[in-house]
C-alpha positions as CSV (number, residue, x, y, z in Angstrom):
1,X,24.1,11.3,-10.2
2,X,22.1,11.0,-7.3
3,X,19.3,13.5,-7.0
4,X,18.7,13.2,-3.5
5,X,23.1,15.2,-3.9
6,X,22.6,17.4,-6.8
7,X,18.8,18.3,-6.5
8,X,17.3,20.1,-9.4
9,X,14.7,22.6,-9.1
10,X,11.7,21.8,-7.5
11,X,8.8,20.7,-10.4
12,X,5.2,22.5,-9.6
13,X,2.2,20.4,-9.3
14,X,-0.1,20.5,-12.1
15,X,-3.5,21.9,-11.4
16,X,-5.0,18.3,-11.3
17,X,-3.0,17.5,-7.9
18,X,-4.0,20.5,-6.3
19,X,-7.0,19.3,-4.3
20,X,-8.1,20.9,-1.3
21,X,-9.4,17.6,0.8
22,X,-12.5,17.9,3.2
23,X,-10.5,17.1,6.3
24,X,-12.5,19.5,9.2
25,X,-16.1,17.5,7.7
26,X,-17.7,15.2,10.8
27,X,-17.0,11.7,9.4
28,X,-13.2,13.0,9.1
29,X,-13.3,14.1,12.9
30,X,-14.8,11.0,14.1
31,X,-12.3,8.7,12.5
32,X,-9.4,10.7,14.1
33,X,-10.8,10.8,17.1
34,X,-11.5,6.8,16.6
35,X,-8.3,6.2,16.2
36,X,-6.8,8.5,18.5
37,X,-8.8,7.1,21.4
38,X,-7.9,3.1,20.6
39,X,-4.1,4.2,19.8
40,X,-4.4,2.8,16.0
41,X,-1.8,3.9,13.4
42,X,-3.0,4.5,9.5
43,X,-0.8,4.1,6.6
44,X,-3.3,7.3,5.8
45,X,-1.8,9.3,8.3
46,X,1.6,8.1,8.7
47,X,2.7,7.9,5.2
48,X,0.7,11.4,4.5
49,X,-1.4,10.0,1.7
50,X,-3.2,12.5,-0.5
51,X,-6.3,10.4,-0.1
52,X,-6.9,10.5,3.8
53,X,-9.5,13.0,3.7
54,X,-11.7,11.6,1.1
55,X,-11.1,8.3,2.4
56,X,-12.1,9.4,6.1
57,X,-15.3,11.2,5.0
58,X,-16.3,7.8,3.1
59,X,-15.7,5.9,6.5
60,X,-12.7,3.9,5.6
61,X,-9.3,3.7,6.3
62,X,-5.8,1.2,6.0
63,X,-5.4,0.2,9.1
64,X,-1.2,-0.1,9.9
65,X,-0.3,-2.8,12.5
66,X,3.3,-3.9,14.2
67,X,3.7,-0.1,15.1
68,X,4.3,2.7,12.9
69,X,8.2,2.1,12.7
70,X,9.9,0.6,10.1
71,X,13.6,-1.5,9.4
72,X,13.5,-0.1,6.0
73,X,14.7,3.3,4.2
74,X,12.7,3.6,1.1
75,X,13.3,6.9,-0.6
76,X,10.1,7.3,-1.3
77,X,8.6,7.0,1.8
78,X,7.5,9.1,4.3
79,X,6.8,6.3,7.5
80,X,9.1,6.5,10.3
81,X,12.1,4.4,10.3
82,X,15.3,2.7,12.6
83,X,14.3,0.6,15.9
84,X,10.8,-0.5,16.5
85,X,9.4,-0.8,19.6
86,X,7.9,-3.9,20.8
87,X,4.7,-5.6,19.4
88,X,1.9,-4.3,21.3
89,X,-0.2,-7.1,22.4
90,X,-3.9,-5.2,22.4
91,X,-3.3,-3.9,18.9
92,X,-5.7,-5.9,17.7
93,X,-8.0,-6.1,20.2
94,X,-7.9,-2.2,19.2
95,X,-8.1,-2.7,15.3
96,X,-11.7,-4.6,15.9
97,X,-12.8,-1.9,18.3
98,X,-12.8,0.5,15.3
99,X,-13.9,-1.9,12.6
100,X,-17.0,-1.8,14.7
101,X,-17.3,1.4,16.1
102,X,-16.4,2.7,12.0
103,X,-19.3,-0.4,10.7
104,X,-16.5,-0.9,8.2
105,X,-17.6,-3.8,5.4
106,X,-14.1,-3.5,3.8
107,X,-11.2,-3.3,6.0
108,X,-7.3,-2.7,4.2
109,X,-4.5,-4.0,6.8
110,X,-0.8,-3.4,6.0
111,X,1.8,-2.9,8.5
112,X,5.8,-1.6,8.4
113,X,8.5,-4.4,7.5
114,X,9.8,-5.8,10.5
115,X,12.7,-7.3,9.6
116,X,13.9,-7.5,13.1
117,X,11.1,-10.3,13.6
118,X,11.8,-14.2,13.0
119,X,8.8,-14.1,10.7
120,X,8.5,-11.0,9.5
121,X,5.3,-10.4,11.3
122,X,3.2,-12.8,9.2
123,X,1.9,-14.5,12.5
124,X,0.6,-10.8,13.7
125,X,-0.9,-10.4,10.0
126,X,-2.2,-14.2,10.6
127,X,-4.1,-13.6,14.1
128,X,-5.6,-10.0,13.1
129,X,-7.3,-12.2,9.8
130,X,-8.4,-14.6,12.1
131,X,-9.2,-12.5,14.8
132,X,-11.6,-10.0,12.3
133,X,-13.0,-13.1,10.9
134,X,-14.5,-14.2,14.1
135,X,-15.5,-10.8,15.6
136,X,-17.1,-9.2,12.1
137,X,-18.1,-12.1,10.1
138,X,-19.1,-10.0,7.2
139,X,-16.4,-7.9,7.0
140,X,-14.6,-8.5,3.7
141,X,-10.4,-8.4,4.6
142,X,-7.5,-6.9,2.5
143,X,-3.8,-7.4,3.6
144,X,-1.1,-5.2,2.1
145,X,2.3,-7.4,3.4
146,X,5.7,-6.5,2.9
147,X,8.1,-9.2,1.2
148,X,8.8,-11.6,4.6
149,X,12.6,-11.5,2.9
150,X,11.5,-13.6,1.0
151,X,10.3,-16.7,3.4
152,X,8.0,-19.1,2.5
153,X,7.0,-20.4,5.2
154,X,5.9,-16.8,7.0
155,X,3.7,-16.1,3.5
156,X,2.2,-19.5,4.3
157,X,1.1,-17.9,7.4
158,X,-1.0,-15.2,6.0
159,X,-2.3,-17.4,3.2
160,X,-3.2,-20.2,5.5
161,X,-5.6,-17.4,7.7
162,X,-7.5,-17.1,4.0
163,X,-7.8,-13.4,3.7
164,X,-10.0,-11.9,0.6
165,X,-6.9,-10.3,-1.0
166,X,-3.8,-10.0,-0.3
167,X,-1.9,-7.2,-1.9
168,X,2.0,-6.7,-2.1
169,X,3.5,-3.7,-3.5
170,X,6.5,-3.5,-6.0
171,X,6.2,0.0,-6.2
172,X,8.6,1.0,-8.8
173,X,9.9,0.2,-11.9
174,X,12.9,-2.9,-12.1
175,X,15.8,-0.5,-12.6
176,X,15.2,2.3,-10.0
177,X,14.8,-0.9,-6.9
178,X,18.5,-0.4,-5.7
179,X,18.1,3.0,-5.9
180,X,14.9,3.3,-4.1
181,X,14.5,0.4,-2.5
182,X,18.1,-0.5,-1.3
183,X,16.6,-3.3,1.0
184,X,14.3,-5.0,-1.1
185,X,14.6,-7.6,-4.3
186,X,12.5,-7.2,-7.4
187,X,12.5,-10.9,-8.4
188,X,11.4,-11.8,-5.0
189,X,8.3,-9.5,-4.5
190,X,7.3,-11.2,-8.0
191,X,7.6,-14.5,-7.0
192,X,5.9,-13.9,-3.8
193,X,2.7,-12.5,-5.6
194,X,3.0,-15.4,-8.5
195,X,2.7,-18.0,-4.9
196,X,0.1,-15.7,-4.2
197,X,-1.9,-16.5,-7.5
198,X,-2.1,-20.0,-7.0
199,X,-4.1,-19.9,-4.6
200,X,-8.0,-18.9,-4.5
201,X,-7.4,-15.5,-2.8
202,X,-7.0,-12.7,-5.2
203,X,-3.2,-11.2,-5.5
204,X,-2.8,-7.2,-6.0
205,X,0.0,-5.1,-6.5
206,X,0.6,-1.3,-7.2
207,X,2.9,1.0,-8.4
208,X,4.4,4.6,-8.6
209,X,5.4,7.0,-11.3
210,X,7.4,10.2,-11.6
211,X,10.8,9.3,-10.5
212,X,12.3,9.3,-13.8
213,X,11.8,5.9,-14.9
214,X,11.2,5.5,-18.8
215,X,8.0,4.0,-20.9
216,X,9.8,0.8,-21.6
217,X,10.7,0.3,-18.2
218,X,6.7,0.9,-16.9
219,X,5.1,-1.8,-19.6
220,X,7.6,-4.1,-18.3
221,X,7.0,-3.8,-15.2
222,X,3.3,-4.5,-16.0
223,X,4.1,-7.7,-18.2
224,X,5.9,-8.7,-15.2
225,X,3.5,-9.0,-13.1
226,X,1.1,-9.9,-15.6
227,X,3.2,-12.8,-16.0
228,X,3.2,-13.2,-12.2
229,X,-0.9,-13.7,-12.5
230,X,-1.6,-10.6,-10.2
231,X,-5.3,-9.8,-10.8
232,X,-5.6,-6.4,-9.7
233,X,-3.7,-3.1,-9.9
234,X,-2.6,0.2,-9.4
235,X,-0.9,3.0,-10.3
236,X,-0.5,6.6,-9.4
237,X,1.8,9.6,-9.4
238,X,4.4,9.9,-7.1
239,X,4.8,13.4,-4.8
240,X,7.9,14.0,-2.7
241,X,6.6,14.0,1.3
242,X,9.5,15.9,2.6
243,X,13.1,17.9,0.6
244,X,14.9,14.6,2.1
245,X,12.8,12.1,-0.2
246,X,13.1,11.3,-3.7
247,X,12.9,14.4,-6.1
248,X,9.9,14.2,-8.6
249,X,11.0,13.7,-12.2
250,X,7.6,13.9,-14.0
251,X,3.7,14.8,-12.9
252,X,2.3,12.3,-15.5
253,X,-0.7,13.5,-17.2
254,X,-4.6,12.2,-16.2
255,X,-4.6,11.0,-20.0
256,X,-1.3,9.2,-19.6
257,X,-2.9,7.2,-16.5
258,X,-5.6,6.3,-18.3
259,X,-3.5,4.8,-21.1
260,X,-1.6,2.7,-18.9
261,X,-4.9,1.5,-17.2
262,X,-6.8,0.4,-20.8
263,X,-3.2,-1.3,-21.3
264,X,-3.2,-3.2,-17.8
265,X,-6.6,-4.1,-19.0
266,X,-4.9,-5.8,-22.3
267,X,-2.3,-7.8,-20.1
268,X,-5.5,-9.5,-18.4
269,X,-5.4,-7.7,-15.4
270,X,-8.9,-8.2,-13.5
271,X,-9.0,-4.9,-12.1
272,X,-6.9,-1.6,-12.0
273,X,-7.0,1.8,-10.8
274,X,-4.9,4.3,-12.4
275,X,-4.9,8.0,-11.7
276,X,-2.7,10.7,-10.6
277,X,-4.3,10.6,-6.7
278,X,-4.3,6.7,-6.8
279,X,-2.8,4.3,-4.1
280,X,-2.9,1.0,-3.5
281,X,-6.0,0.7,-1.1
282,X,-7.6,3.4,-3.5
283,X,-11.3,2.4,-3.7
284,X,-10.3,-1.1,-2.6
285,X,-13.9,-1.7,-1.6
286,X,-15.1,-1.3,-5.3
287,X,-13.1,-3.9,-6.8
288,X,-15.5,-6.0,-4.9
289,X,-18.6,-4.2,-6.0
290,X,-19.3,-2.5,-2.9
């Protein structure tokens, strides 16, 4: 049975998910305005991430390149999706404008898959690295890249351009990927973070719960990519953006977070957030001791 058909009624949030952000505080205003002015995109604001306003009033954000459209459908998603428009050419001319204008020491760049692209846009990913590198020197860089479809030769590009971490998603558990994510391979995102390992930059991956995956399925998922060598982590609660997404099978307990964190911890993870609010750029500058 597909639940997106036969939807059952609508679980509450517990009392730990209902936060009332400070959106209408002066760093929050600033930032939109930042961004509105130089015509950036955030995965903040486009995927309508529960974090944006605490994020905002700390002065950071995750910075979304290659436009804000994407070739995929993930059910769980709440970006834009069908034809993209063209690559805009001063978009990261625009991206560096706001690293400085924000004084930003920790700077989180993802972008939508492009699958319409020969390379996925790795080369785009490749150029804003390089690009940041020369213009802020001490600005510390995180990628978040999709899976390239798998080509080796497009990952090469962003690991070639030598950011501080490069994070890639699997978001959810092995036997909910067709379901969920119809155009992406399970296998492959773990293989692309295990090339990602054996290298000196530090791999990261995240995922969700709450669509009705079981236990089992969660600690293998973290074995996995234990066994992949990914250093950091996390994991937090998913919540349905609109009555077209994904229903939400479970709100998962702050307790039950913080189990699967101390065992992450066991596997040999390096680092990992775990929490109900938690995403993947969630305190992203910490894990660096900033």
């Amino acid at each position: 049975m597909n639940p997106l058909n036969e939807r059952a009624q609508l679980l509450r949030k517990p009392p730990w998910l209902k936060v009332r952000p400070p959106y209408n505080t002066d760093e929050c205003r600033n930032i939109k305005s930042t961004l509105a002015e130089l015509q950036l995109h955030t995965i903040c604001q486009e995927a309508a991430c529960p974090n944006m306003a605490q994020c905002f009033n700390n002065g950071t954000a995750t910075f979304l390149i290659l436009g804000n459209i994407c070739t995929r459908y993930c059910l769980y998603c709440n970006i834009l999706h069908g034809n993209p428009r063209p690559i805009d050419e001063s978009e990261i001319e625009h991206l560096i404008a706001a690293v400085r204008q924000m004084a930003l020491k920790y700077v989180v760049v993802t972008s939508v898959t492009r699958d319409d692209l020969p390379d996925g846009g790795a080369q785009a990913f490749a150029d804003c690295i390089g690009n940041l590198r020369e213009a802020v020197p001490n600005c510390k860089i995180e990628v978040l890249i999709p899976d390239f479809q798998g080509q080796s030769s497009a990952l090469e590009k962003v690991i070639a351009a030598k950011p501080d971490v490069i994070n890639h998603n699997v978001e959810v558990v092995e036997p909910l990927f067709p379901q969920l994510r119809p155009q992406g391979n399970y296998r492959l995102s773990l293989k692309l973070l295990s090339r990602i390992a054996r290298t000196p930059i530090i791999s990261k991956s995240g995922f969700m719960v709450g669509f009705g995956e079981k236990r089992e399925d969660i600690l293998q998922l973290i074995d996995d990519l234990a066994g992949a060598s990914c250093a950091r982590l996390t994991i937090g609660q998913y919540q349905q953006p609109t009555l077209r997404h994904w229903p939400v099978a479970k709100y998962y307990h702050p307790d039950e977070f913080a189990e699967l964190k101390e065992i992450a911890y066991q596997k040999g993870f390096q680092y990992v957030e775990a929490g109900p609010l938690v995403r993947s750029s969630y305190h992203a500058a910490q894990a660096e001791g900033m």
